[in-house]
Structure formats: C-alpha cells, structure tokens
C-alpha positions in Angstrom: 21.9 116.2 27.0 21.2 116.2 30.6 24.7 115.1 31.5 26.3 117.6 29.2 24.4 120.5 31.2 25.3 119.3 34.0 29.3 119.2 33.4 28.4 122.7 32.3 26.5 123.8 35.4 29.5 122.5 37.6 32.3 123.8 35.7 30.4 127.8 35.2 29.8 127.2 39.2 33.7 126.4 39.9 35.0 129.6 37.9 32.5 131.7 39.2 33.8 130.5 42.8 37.3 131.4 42.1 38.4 135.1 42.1 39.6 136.2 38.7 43.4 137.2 38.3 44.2 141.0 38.0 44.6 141.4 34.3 48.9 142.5 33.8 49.7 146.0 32.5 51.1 145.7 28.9 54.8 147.2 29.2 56.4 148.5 26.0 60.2 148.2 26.5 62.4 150.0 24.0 66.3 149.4 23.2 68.6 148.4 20.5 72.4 147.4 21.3 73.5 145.1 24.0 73.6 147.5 26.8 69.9 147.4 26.8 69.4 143.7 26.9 70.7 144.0 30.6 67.3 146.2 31.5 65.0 144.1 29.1 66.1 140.5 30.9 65.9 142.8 34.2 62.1 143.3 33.1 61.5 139.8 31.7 62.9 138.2 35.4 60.5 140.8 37.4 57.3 140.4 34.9 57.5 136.1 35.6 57.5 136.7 39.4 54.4 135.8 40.9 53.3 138.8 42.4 53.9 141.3 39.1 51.7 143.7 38.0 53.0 144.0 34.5 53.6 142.0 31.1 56.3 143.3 28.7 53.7 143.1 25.4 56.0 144.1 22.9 59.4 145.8 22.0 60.7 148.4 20.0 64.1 148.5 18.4 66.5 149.4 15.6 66.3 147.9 12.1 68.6 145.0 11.6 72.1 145.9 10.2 75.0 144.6 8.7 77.2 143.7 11.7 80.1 141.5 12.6 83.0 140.1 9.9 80.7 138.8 7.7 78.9 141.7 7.7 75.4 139.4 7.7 72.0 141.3 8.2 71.3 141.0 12.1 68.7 141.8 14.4 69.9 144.0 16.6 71.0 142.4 20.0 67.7 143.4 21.9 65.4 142.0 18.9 67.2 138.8 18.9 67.3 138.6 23.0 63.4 138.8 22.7 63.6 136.3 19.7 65.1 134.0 22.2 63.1 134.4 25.3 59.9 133.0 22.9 58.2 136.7 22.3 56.6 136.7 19.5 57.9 138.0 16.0 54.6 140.6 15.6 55.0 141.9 18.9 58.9 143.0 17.8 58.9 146.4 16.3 61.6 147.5 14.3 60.5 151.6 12.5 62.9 153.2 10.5 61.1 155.9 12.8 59.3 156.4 15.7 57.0 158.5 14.0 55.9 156.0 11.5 51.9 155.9 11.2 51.4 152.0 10.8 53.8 150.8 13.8 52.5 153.9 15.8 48.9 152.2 15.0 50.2 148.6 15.9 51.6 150.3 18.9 48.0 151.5 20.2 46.2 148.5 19.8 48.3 147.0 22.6 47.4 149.9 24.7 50.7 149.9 26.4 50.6 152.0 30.0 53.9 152.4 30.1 57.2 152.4 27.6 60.8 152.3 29.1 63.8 153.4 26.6 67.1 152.2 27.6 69.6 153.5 24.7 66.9 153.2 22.1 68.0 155.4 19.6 65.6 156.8 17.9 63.7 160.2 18.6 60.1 159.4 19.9 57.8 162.3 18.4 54.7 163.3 20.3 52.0 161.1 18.9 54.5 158.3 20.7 54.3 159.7 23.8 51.1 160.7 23.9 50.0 156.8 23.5 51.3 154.7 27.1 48.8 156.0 30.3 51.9 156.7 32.4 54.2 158.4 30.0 57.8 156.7 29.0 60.7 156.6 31.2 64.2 156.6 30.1 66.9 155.1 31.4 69.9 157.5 31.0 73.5 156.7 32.1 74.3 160.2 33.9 73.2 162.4 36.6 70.7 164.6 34.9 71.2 167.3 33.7 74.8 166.5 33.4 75.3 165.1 30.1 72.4 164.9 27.8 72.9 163.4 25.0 74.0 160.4 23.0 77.3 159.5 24.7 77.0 160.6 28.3 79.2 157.5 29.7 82.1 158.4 26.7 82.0 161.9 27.2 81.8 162.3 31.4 85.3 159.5 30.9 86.6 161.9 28.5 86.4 164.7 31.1 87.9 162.2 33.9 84.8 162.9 35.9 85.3 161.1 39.5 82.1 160.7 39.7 78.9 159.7 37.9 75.6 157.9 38.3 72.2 156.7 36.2 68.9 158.4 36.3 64.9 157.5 35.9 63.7 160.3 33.8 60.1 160.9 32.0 60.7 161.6 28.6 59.8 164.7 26.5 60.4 166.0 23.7 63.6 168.2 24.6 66.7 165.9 24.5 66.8 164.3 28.1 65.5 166.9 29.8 61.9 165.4 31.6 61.7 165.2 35.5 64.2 162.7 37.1 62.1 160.3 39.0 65.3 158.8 41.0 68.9 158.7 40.2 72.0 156.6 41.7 75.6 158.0 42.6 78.9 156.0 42.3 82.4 157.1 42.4 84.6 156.3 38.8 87.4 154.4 38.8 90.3 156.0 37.0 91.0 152.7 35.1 87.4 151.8 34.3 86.5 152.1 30.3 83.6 153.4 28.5 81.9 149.3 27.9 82.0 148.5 31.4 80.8 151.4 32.9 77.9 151.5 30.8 77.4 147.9 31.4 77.4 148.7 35.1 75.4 152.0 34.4 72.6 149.8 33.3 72.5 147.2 35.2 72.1 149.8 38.4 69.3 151.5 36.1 67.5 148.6 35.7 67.5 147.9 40.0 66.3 151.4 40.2 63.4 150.7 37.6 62.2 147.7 38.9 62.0 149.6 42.3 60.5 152.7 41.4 57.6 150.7 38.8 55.0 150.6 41.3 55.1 154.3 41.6 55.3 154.8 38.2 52.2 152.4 37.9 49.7 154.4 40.6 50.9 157.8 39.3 52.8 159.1 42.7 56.3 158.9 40.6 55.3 162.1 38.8 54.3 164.2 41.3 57.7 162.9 43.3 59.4 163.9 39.9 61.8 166.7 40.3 62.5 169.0 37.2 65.7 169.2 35.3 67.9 172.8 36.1 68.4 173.6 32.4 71.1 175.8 33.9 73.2 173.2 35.1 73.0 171.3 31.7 75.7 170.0 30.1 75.8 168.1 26.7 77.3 164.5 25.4 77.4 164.5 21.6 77.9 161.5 19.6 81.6 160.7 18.8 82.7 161.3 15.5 85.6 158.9 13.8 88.1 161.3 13.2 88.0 162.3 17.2 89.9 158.6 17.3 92.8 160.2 17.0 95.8 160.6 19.5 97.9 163.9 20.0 100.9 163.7 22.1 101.0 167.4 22.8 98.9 167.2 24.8 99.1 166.2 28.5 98.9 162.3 29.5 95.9 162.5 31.5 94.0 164.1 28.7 94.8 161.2 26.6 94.5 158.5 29.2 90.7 159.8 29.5 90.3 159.3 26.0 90.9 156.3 25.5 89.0 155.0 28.6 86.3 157.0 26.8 86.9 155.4 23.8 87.6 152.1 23.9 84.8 149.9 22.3 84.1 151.9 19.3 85.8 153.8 18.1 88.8 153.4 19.7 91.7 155.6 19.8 94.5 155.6 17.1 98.2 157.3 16.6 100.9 156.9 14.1 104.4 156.4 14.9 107.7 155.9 13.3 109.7 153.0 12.9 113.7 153.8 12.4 116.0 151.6 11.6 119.3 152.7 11.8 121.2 150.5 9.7 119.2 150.5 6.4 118.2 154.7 7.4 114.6 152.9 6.3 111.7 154.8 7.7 108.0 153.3 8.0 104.9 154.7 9.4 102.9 152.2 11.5 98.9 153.5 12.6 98.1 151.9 15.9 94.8 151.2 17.9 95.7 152.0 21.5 93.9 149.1 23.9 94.9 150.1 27.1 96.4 153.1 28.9 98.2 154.9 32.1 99.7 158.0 33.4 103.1 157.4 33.9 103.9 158.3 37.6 107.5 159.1 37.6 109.3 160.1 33.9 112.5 160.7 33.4 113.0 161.3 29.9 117.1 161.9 28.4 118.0 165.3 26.2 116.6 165.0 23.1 114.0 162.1 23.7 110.9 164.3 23.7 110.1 162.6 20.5 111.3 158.9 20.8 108.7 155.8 22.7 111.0 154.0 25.1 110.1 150.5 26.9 109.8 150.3 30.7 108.0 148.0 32.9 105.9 146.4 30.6 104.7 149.7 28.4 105.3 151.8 25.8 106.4 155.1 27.2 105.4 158.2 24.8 106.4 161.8 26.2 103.4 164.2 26.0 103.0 167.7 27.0 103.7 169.6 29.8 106.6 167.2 30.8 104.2 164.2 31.2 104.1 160.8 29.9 101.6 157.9 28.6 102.6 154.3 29.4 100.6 152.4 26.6 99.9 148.9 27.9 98.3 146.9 24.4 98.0 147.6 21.1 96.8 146.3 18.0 97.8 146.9 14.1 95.2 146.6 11.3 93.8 143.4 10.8 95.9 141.9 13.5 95.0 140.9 17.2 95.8 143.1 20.0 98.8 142.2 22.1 100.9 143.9 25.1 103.1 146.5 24.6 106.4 143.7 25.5 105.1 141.8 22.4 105.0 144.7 20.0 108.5 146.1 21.3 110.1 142.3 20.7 108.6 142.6 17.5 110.7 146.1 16.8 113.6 144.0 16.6 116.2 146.8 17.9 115.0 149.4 15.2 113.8 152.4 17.3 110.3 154.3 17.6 109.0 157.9 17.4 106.0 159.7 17.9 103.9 161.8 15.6 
C-alpha cells in the first residue's frame, strides 16, 4: 500500500510539473465531390503540424449515390477521403438536409467553432449557422459578387472571362452574398476547361484558408471582412442537360467557351450528317465534343457553309458570322474518345455536314 501511494505521489507530481497542452478547436469541414477533397487534405496536413490550433472533429457531406458504370452506392468522394485518413464513421455526417434536427443535435455536441464549406451542396438554414463560435466560411470559386451561385467556374468560362479568382466569404443565408474575408486574382487561360480550373480554384482557396484561420480564430477576420456590392452581383446557375447542346450559328468563340465550360459534365453535344455519295445513304451521328479551338484563318469554298472539312489535325465546322470551330476530339456513344484524324479515317471518304 505504501509503495502503491507512492508511485501515485510521483506520477500526480510529474504531470502537475508539466504545462498542460492547449486544448485544439474542433473544425467542422463541409464538402461533397472531389473538388473539395483538395481543401479537406489541405486542412488535415495543417491540423497534424505541430504548432496547430485546430482539430477537424467531424465532416459533413452528401448522401452516398449511385455513381460510376456499375452504378454501385458510393460515399461521396469527401466521405470516403475521411474514411481513409482513419476519421471515424460517427463523426461523418451525411443529412438529406442541413436543417435536419438529429444531425443538427449531433452537430452541437461537438461544439464546433468553426465550419468551412467548400462545394458542399446543400443549403445551411440558420439553426446551422447559428451553432460554430466563429460563423462558417465558404470557399467560393469567383471573385465575389461576381457569380453567385452553383456553377461560378462553368459560367464565368462560358462568358470567356479573362480573368477570375477564389474568395473567403462568411456565409449567410442569402446565396453567396456574406463579407469576403480575402480573395485571390489569376488571369484565365483561353484553353483551360471547367475541371482544371476548379481544381486550381481550390487548391488556391485552400492556401488562402489556411492563411487567413488565425484571424478567423481570434475574431479580427470579421471586422477585416468587407461587404458584398449587391449591385455588382452577378449570377451562376446550375447547368441544365439540354444546355449540352451545340449550335453552329452561332459564332466560334461562343462555342469554344462552352465547351471549356462544359467539359466534365455535361459536356457539349452536336449532330451531324454523314453522306455518302455512292449509296445517296444518309445517317445522323450525335457527337460529344472533347476539345475545341477558334480557327485563326478560314477559308471556306462557295457553297461549304454547311459541310465539316479536315485540316491540320481538326474538324473544321463553319459557324456564324464567317467564323469557324476546329474540333480537336470527339467521342460517339458508348465509345472512347479519339482525335478528330481518327474519326475523319473512320468516315471512309463519305462526306460530313453540320446541323
């Protein structure tokens, strides 16, 4: 007994002599497709260092869905990411909504002091945001107030913007419209497509949250906050299926944007006509256009206004106002995508026109 109060005597005495570790702030991260993972490992990297402050103590994502050929039920990329990295299943929310009383009641027993959204998808009512200390910040992929909304990448592309950035922005309960806590410039590349640029987007996003989190921690990042000119606000609505499709009446550029804008899902589609001459045999193909340019010098013969020539590699279709679209890969249904030389060998001869 003597010896067993003493072992206790010592050990008490060593752990009082040692300063106890600042307890982590519990981080909430919420995000669904694979855009986000880039921010979440970003968080995960920063929270392991030695001098962090913070703990990500749970995330928030989509249900899983039916994705892929097999069309298995999947978590979504985020959820499985966080499956990997050893987080717990509990502490892995996946509400049909955000406004659900038992995850909003899970959600406040790991009194989170901050959540960060990075294309979460999901509208976060105000009994969310009233629950983290320092508010949620979202990471969103344009220069606020320009283009609020669910596709702000595919939409500035679509309007050829030359140049867009990614912003820190508290959330509230009007669409992407809470003070902007720091944003980042970068000029677009008129070749660059809607994946990689949101890819990019979010990786910068995630540098400029990292950097900005200590400010966000001791509260000085809201009175830095500037408000959003509602004026100056422009919108990014989600794309809709049947905007996949391709008019050649209109000008080259137009169409070049939109499939940069695009590409990924849900891509952009025409039909054309194969002709063959000898049999007079006419058959409508629908093709996925991969990959696009604005043809720099045309010259198209009388009467070809409506026929797709070869040249250089691409399919040439004229558009409108005199211009043309060099398509550079294409791909049928249920077949891979190849180069435009492929697809023309594969003609055999027989002509093509627009529709």
């Amino acid at each position: 007994m003597i010896l067993r109060r003493l072992i206790c005597y010592n050990a008490s005495s060593t752990v009082s002599s040692i300063a106890p570790s600042p307890k982590k702030k519990p981080l909430i991260f919420l995000g669904s497709p694979q855009v986000s993972v880039t921010v979440l490992e970003a968080l995960f990297n920063a929270s392991a260092s030695p001098n962090s402050s913070f703990e990500v103590a749970g995330i928030v994502t989509q249900p899983p869905s039916r994705r892929d050929r097999g069309r298995k039920v999947l978590p979504s990329p985020v959820a499985q990411y966080a499956l990997d990295k050893g987080l717990p299943s509990d502490l892995i929310f996946s509400p049909e909504k955000a406004g659900d009383e038992a995850f909003l009641s899970a959600l406040r027993e790991l009194q989170p002091e901050l959540c960060i959204t990075a294309a979460y998808g999901n509208i976060l009512p105000t009994k969310f945001l009233k629950i983290p200390l320092h508010g949620t910040v979202n990471i969103h992929p344009s220069l606020l107030p320009l283009y609020r909304g669910a596709a702000p990448v595919q939409r500035a592309l679509q309007d050829g913007v030359p140049e867009t950035g990614v912003s820190l922005a508290f959330t509230v309960r009007k669409l992407d419209a809470g003070p902007v806590i720091a944003s980042k410039r970068f000029q677009v590349d008129d070749l660059i497509k809607a994946p990689e640029l949101l890819l990019f987007l979010f990786s910068e996003g995630s540098k400029l949250l990292i950097h900005e989190l200590p400010s966000i921690f001791d509260g000085s990042a809201k009175s830095k906050a500037v408000p959003q000119d509602d004026s100056k606000a422009t919108l990014a609505p989600k794309i809709a299926p049947d905007e996949a499709w391709l008019s050649f009446d209109k000008e080259a550029f137009v169409l070049h944007n939109k499939v940069r804008a695009f590409a990924g899902w849900p891509g952009t589609r025409a039909k054309v006509v194969v002709l063959d001459d000898k049999s007079g045999q006419q058959n409508v193909l629908e093709l996925k256009i991969m990959s696009t340019r604005v043809c720099k010098d045309l010259e198209i013969q009388d009467g070809g206004q409506d026929y797709v020539t070869f040249k250089k590699g691409s399919l040439v279709f004229p558009c409108g106002g005199g211009t043309a679209l060099e398509v550079l890969e294409v791909q049928l249904p249920g077949k891979k995508a190849i180069n435009a030389a492929a697809f023309w060998n594969g003609l055999r001869g027989q002509k093509l026109k627009k529709l």
